[in-house]
N, C-alpha and C positions, 0 to 999 in steps of 0.2 A: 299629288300636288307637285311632284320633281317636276322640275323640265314648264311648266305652267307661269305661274309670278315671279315677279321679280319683289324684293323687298325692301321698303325705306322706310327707315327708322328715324324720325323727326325727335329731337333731345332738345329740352326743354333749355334753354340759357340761363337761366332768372338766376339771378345770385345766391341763392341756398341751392345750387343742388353741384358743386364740385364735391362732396362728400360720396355723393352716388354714383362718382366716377368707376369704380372698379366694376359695380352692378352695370352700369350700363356699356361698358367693354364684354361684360360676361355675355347678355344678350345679344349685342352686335355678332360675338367669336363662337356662340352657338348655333345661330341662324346661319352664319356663314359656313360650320361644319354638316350639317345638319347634312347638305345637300338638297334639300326641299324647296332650294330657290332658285334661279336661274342669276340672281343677282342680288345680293345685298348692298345698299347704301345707305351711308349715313350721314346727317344735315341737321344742325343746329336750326331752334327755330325761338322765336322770339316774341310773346303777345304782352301788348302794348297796354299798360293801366286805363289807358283814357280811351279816346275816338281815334285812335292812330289805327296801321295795318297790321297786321301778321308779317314777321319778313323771316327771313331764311339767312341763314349763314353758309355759307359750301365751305370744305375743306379748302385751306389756303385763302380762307379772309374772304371771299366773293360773298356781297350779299346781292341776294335772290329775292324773291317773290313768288310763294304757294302755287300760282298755275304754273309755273315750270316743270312741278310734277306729275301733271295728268299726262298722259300717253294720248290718249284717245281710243285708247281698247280697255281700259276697264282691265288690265293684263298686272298691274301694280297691287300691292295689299303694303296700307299704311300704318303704322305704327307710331304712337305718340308716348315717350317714355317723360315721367314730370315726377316731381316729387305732391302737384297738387299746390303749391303755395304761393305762387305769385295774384299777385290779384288782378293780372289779365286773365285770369280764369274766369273770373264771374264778370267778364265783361261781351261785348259786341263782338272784339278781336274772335275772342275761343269762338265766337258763332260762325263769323267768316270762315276761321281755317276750317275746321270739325265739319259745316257744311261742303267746303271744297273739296277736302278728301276724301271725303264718303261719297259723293257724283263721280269722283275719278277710280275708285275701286273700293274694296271691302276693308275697311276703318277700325280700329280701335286703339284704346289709352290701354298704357304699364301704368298702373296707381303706387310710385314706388312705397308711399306710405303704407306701416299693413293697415287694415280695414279699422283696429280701433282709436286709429288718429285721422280717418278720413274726415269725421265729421268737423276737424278742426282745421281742417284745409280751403282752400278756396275751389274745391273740386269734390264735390260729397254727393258719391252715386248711388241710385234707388237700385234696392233690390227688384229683378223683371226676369220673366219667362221668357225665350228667345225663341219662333220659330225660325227657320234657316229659309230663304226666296230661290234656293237652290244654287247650284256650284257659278261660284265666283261671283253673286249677284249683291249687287251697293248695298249700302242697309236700308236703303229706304224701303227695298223689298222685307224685309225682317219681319215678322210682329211679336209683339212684344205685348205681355200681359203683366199685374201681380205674381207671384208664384205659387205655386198649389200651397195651401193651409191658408192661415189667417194673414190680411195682410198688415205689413207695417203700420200701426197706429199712429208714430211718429210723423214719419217719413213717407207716406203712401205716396207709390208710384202715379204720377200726371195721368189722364186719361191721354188717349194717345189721340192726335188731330196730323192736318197734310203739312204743319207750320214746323212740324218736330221729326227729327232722326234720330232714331235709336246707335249708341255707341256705345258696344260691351267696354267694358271696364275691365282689365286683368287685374292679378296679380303676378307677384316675381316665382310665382310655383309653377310649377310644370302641366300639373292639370287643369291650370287655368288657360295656359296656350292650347292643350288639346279642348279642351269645350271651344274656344274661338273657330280652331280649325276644324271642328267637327260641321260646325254653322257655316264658316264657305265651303267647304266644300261638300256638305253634306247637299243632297235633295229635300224636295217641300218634305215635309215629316220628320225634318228633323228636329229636336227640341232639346235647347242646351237651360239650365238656367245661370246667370251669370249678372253682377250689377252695371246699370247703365248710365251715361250722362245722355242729355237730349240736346243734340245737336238747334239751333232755334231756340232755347231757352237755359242758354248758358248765362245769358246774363240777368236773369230773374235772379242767379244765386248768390250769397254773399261772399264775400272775399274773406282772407285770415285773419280774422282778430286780431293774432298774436306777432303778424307785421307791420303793424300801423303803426307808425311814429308813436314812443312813449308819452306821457306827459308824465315828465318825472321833475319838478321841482325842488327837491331837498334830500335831505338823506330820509325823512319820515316818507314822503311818496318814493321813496328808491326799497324804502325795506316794505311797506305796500307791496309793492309789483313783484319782490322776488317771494313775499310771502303766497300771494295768487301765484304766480308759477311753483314753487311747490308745491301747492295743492294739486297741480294738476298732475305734475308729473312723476313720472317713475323713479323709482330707488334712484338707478344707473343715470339716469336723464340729471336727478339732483346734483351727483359727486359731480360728473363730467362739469356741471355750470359751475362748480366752484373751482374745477381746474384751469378753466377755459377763464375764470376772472384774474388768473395770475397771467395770461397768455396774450398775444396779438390775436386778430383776429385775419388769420394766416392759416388757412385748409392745410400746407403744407407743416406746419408746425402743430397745429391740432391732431391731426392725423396721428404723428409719431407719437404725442405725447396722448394719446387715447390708447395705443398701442400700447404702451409702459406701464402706464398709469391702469388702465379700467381696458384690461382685453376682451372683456365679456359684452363691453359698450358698442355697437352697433350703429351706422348712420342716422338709425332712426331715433336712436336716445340722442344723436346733437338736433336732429331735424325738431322734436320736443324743445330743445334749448332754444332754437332757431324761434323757432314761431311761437315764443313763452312770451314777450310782450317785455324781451330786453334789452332789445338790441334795438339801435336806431341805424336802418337803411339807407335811410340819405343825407348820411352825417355832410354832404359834399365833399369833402375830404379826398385825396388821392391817394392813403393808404386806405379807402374804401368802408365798411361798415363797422361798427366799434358799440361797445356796452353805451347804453344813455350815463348821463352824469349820473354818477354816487350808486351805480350799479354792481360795480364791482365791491364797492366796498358794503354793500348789504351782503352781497352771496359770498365772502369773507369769512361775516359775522357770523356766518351758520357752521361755517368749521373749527379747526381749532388748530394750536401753534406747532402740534405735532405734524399733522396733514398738512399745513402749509409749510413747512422745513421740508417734509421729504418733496411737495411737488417745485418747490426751488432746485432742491436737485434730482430732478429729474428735467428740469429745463434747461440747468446748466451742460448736460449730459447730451441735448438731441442732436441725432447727427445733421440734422437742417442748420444748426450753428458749425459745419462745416469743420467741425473737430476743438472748435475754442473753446472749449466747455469752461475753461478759469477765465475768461474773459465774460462770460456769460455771467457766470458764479457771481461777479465781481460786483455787474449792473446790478444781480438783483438780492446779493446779502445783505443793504439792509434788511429786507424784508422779514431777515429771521433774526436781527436784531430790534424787535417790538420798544419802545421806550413806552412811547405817548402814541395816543391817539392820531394828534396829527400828522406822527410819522407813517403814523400803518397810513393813511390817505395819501401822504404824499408818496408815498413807496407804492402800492398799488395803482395810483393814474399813471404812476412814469414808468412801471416796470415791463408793460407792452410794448412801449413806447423801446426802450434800449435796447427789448431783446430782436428788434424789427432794427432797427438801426447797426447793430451790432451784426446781425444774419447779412446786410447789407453790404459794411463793410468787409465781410470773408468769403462775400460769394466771389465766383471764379469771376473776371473779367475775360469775354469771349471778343 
């Protein structure tokens, strides 16, 4: 494959996936070491919830439009890196691009989710046999079967028709890219198995439960919703929402204080938080997405005055407050002095709030 394709890597924009920033730097700076390409580039891309386009973002703000990628020689191998969650997944959009890419060379999705949260994504691919249409050929050459044994009872793979395109499904491991590569560049007989979306029938699927505006009326429907996200989620996925309820909702302060706090926590335990059914996305707001009302204060009540003292200070302490850790401290000790009830509430809605105001305040003026 040296010396053969060139590679573009298309990164999903949707607002949950700055978390996957380092993952999808690690992909870009291995394709680019690899040597195996003639050229790697990378290009935001964007799919639309409703009847809009697919559009492209280029380095330096340029936005684009998907056929600027085709070559005309089929010489390109596309890559679509997503967390899975936006719900232009299961719309028209994903049909357009997924269909365009896959005409212009050999296609496939990074599922950054692992496999036991796919099904809670707006992007949830069948298990399928893959054979290869031989070096470098689109997938529409592919075909694609069940896999040997019994098939998904669940989930059975679509019978396959001319209306659908098969598109392997990776994962972030390593032998998931070699099965891909083995498929373009292998000859007819070759046979990988690996899971697909279908190009043409992206928008039969459904989108994320767990982004859809809350309907959270009260603090009784607030402790509702965080008791169903409990249930769903993991140990590490639980602590993190009850850190992330003392915090902005700020990747850059998230980040440090997951580090501090839960090092064992992983993007995927916040991507759990994300898509748990607590966070309201189109608050309108221009400090951007934030817990629905009385949210915070149910994922509170599951901890207790020890764990909320130390994670105060550990807020007061992050170096994204640019070193004012007693300024920080400042905004948020009431919090560890509990009187009444109604203070923990008022102390909790405002305490995002100051420590976003305060990061504001000590950032550098450029």
């Amino acid at each position: 494959m040296p010396g053969v394709f060139d590679l573009v890597l298309l990164v999903d924009r949707a607002p949950t996936m700055p978390p996957w920033g380092a993952t999808v730097r690690q992909i870009a700076d291995e394709a680019a070491r690899s040597g195996a390409f003639r050229d790697v580039r990378t290009v935001g891309v964007t799919l639309p919830a409703g009847a809009g386009e697919p559009a492209l973002r280029w380095p330096g703000g340029r936005d684009g439009d998907p056929a600027e990628l085709l070559d005309g020689r089929s010489s390109r191998l596309f890559l679509v890196v997503t967390d899975g969650l936006s719900h232009g997944w299961a719309g028209h959009g994903a049909d357009r691009l997924l269909e365009r890419l896959a005409s212009g060379g050999p296609t496939a999705l990074v599922h950054l989710l692992p496999p036991y949260l796919r099904h809670r994504s707006s992007l949830f691919p069948f298990s399928a046999q893959l054979d290869a249409g031989g070096f470098g050929a689109p997938n529409r050459r592919f075909r694609f079967r069940p896999p040997l044994g019994a098939p998904d009872p669940v989930r059975p793979l679509p019978e396959p028709d001319d209306d659908t395109v098969p598109v392997p499904v990776l994962s972030v491991r390593a032998g998931s890219f070699r099965a891909w590569a083995d498929l373009v560049t292998g000859e007819r007989g070759v046979r990988r198995t690996l899971p697909v979306v279908l190009a043409g029938a992206m928008a039969k699927g459904a989108s994320a439960p767990g982004l859809r505006t809350p309907v959270v009326d009260g603090p009784r429907a607030a402790a509702a919703a965080v008791r169903r996200f409990r249930s769903l989620a993991s140990p590490l996925a639980r602590q993190l929402a009850v850190l992330l309820a003392l915090a902005p909702i700020d990747f850059a302060v998230i980040d440090e204080l997951r580090d501090l706090a839960l090092p064992d926590a992983g993007p995927e335990h916040l991507a759990e938080v994300m898509m748990g059914g607590l966070i309201d996305w189109d608050t309108g707001a221009e400090s951007g997405p934030d817990f629905a009302d009385d949210i915070r204060e149910a994922l509170l009540a599951t901890s207790t005055r020890t764990q909320l003292a130390r994670t105060v200070g550990l807020l007061a302490e992050l170096r994204s407050g640019q070193g004012h850790g007693a300024r920080l401290r400042a905004a948020l000790h009431e919090l560890a002095l509990f009187t009444s009830q109604s203070s923990v509430s008022t102390a909790v809605r405002e305490a995002p709030a100051r420590v976003r105001r305060s990061r504001e305040r000590t950032a550098p003026r450029w």
